[in-house]
ZALO-514727 format. One record per atom (N, C-alpha, C): residue in three letters; x, y, z. Coordinates in steps of 0.02 Angstrom, whole numbers, plus 50000, padded with zeros to 5 digits. Example, Ala and Ser with C-alpha at 12.3 -4.5 7.8 and 13.67 -1.06 7.14 Angstrom:
BEGIN
ALA506604971650390
ALA506154977550390
ALA506604983550390
SER506424988850354
SER506844994750357
SER506455000250394
% end
This chain:
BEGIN
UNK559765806956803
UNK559775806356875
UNK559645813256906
UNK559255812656948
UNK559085818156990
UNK558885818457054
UNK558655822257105
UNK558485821357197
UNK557935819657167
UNK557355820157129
UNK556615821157137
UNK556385823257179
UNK556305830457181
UNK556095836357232
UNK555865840457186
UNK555775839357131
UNK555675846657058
UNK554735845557071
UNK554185837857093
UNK553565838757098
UNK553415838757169
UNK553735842157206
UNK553675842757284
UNK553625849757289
UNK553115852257293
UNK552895858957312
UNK553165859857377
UNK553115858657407
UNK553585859957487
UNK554205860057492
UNK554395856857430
UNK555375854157441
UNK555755855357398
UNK555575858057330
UNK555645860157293
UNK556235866357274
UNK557065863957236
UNK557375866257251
UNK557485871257171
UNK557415877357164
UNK557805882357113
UNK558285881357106
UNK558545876457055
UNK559385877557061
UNK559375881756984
UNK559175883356968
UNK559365891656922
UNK559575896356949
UNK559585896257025
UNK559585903457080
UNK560425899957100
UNK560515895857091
UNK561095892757113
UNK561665894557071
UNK561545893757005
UNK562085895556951
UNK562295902156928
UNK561915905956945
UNK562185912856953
UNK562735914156991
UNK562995921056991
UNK563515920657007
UNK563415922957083
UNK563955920457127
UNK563615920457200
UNK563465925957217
UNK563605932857234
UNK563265938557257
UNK562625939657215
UNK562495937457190
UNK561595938157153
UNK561395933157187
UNK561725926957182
UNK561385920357207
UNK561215923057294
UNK561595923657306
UNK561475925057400
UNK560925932157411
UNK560655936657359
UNK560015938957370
UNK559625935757341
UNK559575932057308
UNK558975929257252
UNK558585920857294
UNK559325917857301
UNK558955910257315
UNK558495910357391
UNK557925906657386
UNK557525905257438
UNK557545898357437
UNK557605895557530
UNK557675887057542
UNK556865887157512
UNK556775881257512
UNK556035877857485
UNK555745878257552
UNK555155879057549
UNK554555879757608
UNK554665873457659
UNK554735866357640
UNK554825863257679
UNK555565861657707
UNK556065864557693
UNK556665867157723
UNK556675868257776
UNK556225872957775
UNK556315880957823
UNK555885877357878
UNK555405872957854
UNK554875869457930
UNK555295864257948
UNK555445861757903
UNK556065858257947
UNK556505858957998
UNK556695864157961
UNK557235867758049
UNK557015871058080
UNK556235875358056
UNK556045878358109
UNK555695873558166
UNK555425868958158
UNK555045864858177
UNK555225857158206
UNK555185853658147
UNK555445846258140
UNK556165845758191
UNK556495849458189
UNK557195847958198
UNK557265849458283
UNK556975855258293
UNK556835856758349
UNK556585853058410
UNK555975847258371
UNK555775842058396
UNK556135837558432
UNK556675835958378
UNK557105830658384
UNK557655831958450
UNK557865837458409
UNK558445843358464
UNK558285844158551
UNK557595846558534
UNK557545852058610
UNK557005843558657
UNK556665840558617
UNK556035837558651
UNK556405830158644
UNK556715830058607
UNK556975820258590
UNK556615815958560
UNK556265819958525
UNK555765817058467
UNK556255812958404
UNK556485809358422
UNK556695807758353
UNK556445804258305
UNK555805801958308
UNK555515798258259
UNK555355802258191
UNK555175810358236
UNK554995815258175
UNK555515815458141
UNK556315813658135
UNK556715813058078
UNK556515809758019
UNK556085802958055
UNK556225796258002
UNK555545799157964
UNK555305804957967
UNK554595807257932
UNK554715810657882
UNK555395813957868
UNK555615820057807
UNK555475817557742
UNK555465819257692
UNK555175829257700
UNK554575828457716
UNK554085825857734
UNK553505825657770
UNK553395827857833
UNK553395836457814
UNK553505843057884
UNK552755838957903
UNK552475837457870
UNK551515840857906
UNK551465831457942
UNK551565827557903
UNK551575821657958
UNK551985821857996
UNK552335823158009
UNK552925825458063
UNK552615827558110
UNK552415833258100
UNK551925838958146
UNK551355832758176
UNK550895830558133
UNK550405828158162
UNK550685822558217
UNK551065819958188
UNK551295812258226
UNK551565815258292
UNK552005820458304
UNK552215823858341
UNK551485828058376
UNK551245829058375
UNK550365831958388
UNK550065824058450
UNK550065818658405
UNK549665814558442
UNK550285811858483
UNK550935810758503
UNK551205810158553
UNK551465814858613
UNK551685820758585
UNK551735825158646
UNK551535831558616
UNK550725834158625
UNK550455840358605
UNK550845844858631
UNK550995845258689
UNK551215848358747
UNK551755852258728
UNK552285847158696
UNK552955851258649
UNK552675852958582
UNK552395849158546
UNK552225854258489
UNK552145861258491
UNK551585861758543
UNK551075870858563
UNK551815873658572
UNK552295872658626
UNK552925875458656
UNK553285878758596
UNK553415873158548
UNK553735874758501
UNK553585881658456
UNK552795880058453
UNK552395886058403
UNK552295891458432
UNK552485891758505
UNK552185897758539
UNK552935902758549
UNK553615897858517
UNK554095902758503
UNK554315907258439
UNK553635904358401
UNK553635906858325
UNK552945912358336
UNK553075916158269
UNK552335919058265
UNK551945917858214
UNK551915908958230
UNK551115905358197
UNK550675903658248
UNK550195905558218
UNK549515904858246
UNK549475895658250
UNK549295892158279
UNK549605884358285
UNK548945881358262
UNK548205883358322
UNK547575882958301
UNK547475885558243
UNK547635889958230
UNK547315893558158
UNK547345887858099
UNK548135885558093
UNK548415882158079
UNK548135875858062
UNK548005874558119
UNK547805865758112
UNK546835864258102
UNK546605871158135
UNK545725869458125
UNK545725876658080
UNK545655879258044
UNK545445884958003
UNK544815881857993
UNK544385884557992
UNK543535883857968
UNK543385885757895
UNK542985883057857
UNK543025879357798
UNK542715887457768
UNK542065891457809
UNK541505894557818
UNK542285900957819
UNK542715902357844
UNK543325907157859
UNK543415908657793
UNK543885915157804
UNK544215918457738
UNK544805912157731
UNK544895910957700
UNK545565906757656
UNK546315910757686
UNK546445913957682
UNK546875918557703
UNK547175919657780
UNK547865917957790
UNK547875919257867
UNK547945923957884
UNK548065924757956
UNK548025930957996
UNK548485933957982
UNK548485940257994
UNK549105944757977
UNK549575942257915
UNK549305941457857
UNK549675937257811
UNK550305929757834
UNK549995927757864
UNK550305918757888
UNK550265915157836
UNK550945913457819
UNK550695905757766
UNK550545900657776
UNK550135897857744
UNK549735892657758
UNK550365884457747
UNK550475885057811
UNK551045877457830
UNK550575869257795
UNK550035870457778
UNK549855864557742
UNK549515860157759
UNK549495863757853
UNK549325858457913
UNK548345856557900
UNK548325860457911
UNK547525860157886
UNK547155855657851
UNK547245854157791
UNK547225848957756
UNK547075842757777
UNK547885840357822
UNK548005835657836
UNK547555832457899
UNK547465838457936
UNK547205837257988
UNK546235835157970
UNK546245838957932
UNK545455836057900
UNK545315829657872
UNK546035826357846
UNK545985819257819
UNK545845815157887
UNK546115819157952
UNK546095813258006
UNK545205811858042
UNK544685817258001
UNK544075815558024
UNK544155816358086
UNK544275822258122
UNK544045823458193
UNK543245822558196
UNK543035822058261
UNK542025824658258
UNK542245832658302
UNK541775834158308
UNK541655843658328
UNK541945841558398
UNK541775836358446
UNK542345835758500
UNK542665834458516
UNK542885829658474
UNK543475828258473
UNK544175835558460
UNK543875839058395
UNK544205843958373
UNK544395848358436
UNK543525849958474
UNK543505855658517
UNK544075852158576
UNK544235848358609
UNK544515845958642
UNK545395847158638
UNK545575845158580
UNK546215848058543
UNK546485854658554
UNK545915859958543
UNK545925866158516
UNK546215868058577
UNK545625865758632
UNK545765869058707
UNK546375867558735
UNK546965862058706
UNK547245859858754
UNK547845866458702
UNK547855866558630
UNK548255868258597
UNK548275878058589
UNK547835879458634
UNK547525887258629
UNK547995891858659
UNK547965898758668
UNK547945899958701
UNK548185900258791
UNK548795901758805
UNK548595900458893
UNK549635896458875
UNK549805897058963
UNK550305891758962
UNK550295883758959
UNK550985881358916
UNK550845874758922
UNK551015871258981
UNK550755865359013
UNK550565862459051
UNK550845855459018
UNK551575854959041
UNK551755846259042
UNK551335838859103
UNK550675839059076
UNK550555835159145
UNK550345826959092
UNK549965822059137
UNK549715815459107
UNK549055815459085
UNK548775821559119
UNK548055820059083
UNK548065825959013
UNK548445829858995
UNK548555833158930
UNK548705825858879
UNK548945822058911
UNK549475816858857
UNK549025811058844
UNK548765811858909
UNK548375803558912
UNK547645801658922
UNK547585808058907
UNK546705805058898
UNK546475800958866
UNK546105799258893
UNK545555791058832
UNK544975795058834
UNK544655800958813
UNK544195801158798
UNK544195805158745
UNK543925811058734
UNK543975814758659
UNK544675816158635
UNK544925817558688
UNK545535820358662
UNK546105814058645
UNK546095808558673
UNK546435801958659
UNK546065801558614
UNK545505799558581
UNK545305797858500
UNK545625804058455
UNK545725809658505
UNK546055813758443
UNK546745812358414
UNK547085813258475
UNK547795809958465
UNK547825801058406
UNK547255798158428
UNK547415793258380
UNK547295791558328
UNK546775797058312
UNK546515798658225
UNK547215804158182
UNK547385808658247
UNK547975812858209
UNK548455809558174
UNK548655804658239
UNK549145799558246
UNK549505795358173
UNK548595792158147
UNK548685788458090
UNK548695794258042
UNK548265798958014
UNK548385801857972
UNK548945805457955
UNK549435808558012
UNK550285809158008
UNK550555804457990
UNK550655799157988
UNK550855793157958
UNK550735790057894
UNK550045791257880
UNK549885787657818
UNK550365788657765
UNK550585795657755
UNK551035795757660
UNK551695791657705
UNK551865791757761
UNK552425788657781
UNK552395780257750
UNK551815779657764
UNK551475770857746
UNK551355769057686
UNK551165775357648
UNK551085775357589
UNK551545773257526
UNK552195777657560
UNK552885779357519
UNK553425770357531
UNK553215769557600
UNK553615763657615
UNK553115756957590
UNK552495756257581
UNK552315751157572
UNK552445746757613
UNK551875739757649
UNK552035734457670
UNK552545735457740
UNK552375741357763
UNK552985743557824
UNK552415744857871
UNK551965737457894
UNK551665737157939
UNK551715728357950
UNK551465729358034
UNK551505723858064
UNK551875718058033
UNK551935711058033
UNK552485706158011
UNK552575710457944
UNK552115711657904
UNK552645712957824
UNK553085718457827
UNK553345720257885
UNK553845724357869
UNK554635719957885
UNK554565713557901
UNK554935708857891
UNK555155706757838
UNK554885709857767
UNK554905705557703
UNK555065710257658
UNK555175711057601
UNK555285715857548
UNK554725720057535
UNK554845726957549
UNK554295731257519
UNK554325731257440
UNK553525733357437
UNK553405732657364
UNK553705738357328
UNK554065735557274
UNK554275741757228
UNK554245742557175
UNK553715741857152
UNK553485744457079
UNK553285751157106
UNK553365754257054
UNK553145762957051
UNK552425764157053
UNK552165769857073
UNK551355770557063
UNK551495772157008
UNK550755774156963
UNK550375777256908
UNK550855784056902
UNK550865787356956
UNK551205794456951
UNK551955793956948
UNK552165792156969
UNK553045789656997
UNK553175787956898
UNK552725781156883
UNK552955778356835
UNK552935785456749
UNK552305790056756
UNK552285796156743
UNK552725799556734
UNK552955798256757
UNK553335803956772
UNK554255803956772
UNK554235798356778
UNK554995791856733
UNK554955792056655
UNK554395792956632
UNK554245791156569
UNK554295799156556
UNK554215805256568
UNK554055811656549
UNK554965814156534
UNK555075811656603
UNK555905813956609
UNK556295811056554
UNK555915803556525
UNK556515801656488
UNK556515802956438
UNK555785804856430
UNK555575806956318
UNK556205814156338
UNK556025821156383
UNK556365825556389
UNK557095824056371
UNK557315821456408
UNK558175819056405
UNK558485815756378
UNK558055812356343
UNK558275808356291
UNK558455801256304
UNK558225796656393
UNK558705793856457
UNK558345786656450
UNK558765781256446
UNK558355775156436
UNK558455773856503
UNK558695778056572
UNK558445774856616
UNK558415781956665
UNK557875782156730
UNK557665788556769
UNK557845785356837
UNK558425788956869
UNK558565788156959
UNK558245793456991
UNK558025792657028
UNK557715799057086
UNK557785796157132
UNK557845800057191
UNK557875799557269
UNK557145803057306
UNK557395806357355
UNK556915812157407
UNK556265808257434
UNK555925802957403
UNK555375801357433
UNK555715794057497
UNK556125791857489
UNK556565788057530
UNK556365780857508
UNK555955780157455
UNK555635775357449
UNK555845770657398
UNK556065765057416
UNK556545759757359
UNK555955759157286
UNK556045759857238
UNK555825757557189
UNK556035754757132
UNK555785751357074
UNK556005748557026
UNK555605745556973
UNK555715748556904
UNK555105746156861
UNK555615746356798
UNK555485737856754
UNK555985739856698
UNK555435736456638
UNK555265741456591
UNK554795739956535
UNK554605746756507
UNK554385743256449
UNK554435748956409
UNK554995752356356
UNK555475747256374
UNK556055750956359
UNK556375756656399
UNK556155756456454
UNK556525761056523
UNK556415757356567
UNK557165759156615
UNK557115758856677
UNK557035764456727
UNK556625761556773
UNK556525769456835
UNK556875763156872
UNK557305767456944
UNK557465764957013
UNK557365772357041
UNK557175770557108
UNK557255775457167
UNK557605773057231
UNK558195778457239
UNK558635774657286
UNK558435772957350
UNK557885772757368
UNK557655773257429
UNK557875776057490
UNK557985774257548
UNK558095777957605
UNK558675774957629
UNK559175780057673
UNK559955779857696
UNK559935780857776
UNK559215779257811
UNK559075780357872
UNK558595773957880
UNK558555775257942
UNK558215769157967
UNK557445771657967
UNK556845766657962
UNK556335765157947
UNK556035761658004
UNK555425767158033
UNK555115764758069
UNK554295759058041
UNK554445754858088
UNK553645748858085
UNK553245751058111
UNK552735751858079
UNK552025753758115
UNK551525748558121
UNK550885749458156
UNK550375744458157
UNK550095743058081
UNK549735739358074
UNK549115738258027
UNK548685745358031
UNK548715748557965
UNK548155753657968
UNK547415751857984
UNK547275746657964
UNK546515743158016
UNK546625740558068
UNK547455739758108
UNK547145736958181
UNK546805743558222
UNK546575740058263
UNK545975744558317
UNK546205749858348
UNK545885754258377
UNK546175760458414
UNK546565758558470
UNK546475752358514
UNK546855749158551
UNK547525747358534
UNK547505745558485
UNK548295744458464
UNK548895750958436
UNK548665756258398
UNK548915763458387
UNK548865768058456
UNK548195766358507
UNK548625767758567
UNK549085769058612
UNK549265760358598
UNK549805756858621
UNK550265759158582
UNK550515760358524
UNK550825761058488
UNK551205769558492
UNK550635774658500
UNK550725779858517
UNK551125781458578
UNK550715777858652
UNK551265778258694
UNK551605774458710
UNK552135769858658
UNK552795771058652
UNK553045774858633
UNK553005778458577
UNK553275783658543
UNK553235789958591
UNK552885790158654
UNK552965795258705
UNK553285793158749
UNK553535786858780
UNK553985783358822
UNK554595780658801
UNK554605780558728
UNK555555779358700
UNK555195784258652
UNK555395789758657
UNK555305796458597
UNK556045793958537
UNK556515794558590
UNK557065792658566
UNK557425786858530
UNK556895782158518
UNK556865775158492
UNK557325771358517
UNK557385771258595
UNK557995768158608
UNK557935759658584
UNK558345755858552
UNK558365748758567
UNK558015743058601
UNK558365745258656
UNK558225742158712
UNK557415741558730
UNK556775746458693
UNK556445748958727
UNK555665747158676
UNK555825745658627
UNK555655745358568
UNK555185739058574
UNK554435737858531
UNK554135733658526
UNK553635733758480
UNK553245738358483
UNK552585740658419
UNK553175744758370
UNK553365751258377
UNK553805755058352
UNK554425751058351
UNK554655749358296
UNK555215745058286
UNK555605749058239
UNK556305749958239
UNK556665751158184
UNK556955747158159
UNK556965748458080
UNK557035743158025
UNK557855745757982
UNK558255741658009
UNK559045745457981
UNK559115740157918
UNK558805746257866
UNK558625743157771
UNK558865749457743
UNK559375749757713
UNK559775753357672
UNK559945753457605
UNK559735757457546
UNK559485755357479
UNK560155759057458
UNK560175756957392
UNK560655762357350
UNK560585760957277
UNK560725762257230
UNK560685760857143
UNK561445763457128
UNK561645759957095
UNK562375757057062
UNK562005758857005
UNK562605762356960
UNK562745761256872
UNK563275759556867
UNK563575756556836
UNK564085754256806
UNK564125754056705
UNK564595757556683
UNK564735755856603
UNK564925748156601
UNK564325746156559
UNK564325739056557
UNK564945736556473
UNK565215730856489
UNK565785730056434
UNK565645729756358
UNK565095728556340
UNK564695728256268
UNK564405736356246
UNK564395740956295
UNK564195746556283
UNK563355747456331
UNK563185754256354
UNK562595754856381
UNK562885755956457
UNK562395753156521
UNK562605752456581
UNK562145747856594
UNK562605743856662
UNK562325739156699
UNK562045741756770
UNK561335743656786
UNK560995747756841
UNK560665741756882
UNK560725742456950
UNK560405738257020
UNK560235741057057
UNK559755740657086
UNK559685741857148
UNK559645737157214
UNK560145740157247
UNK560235735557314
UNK560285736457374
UNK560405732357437
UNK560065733257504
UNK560515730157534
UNK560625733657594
UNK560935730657653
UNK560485731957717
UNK560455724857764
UNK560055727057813
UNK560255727857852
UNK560915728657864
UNK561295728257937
UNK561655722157972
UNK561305714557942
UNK561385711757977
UNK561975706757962
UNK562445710557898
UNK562885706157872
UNK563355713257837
UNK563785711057804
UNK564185713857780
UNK564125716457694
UNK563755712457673
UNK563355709757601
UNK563045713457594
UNK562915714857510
UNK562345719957491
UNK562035715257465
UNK561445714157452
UNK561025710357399
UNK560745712457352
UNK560695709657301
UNK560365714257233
UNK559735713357240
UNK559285716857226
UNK558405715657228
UNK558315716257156
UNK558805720857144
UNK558675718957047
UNK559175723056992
UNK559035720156933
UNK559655723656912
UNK559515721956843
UNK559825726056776
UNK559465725056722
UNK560215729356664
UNK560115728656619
UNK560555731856584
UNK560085738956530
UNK560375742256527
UNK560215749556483
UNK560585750556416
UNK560385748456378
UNK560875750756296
UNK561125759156318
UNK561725758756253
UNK561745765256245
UNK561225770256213
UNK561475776456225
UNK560855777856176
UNK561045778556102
UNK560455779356060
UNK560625777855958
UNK560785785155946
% end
């Protein structure tokens, strides 16, 4: 059992720096990169602007950012213009540029991401201008344009979201009414199997990606406890720009996900956990199970027994 944060380059915790003895430990240990954007950033969102959706995005600093980008640019820039990151640099670096940021800046990761969202050159240029340079300007046509800069916001929009969509599976339109899928990917399942030859473990728990999983063959079991927060619904990644629109400004008119207020952006109160138990014949008896809120009951989604080991 472990967080699974050890193949998360962003989140990634040293606990060797931990077991030392504490006055070494307190010069030596560094939080993990996406820590530190977290509170510098993410949290701030939530805190100062009432963004709270960017919670339900962790550790996913850079979809955070983006998703937070295509609903209120306006606080993002604010935010970055109390730090000393370059925000544009950041988010458009040119391919043709030195690799390297300015004044030695580390590279937050944003970049990347923002290239998966396929801006066109005006869409981009449109962004740049609003995100540049100059004071920010809380007005409706920064927020609400429908022309370059609204296709920008709604290409950012999805591509901040996608590993969110990715990780949750089936957490669009009606199927997020139904059981997400939880078999492990190719890599997940990888990587269950690596940990357990290492450890010797006929079965692998991990957490950190928030994402329920469960795969028993092979002679191992993987579970992942999934998520202890609530889970936002998104559209269909193929419905139309009309509908992530729509979708977007809600998420700028209940930032705060109020209840009451809620319709495209829905929260989903699905709460996972994995049980071991020493089973009476020897080994353990492992489940993973769910509560949705709407009862008192946990339900098992599955559950399997583990020999001891020989």
């Amino acid at each position: 059992m472990t967080h699974g944060d050890h193949n998360d380059r962003w989140n990634i915790v040293h606990y060797k720096a931990l077991s030392i003895p504490q006055a070494a430990a307190l010069s030596s240990f560094a939080y993990a990169p996406g820590s530190i954007l977290v509170k510098q950033y993410l949290n701030p969102l939530t805190r100062d602007f009432g963004l709270r959706f960017a919670n339900l995005l962790k550790p996913d600093f850079q979809g955070g950012t983006l998703t937070a980008l295509a609903v209120a640019p306006s606080a993002v820039k604010l935010l970055f213009q109390r730090s000393s990151v370059n925000l544009v640099w950041q988010l458009f670096r040119k391919m043709n540029e030195p690799t390297a940021f300015p004044g030695g800046e580390e590279n937050l990761g944003l970049a990347d991401r923002v290239a998966e969202a396929g801006l066109t050159a005006e869409e981009q240029e449109a962004m740049e201008a609003l995100l540049g340079d100059g004071a920010v300007a809380f007005s409706a046509s920064d927020e609400d344009d429908d022309g370059p800069l609204g296709r920008a916001r709604i290409k950012l929009g999805r591509a901040g979201l996608k590993l969110y969509a990715q990780l949750q599976r089936q957490l669009t339109g009606t199927a997020g009414n139904s059981y997400f899928e939880l078999e492990p990917d190719e890599a997940e399942w990888k990587e269950a199997h690596r940990l357990a030859k290492k450890y010797g473990a006929g079965a692998v728990v991990l957490g950190h990606t928030h994402a329920a999983r469960w795969k028993h063959a092979e002679g191992l079991l993987f579970a992942n406890t999934g998520t202890w927060i609530w889970l936002m619904q998104l559209p269909p990644f193929d419905a139309g720009d009309d509908v992530w629109a729509e979708f977007l400004a809600e998420l700028k008119a209940n930032p705060r996900l109020a209840p009451e207020r809620q319709n495209l952006a829905r929260l989903i109160h699905r709460f996972n956990a994995v049980t071991l138990d020493e089973a009476p014949g020897g080994g353990a008896t492992v489940a993973l199970l769910r509560w949705d809120g709407a009862s008192s009951d946990l339900r098992t989604l599955a559950q399997a027994h583990v020999p001891a080991a020989s």
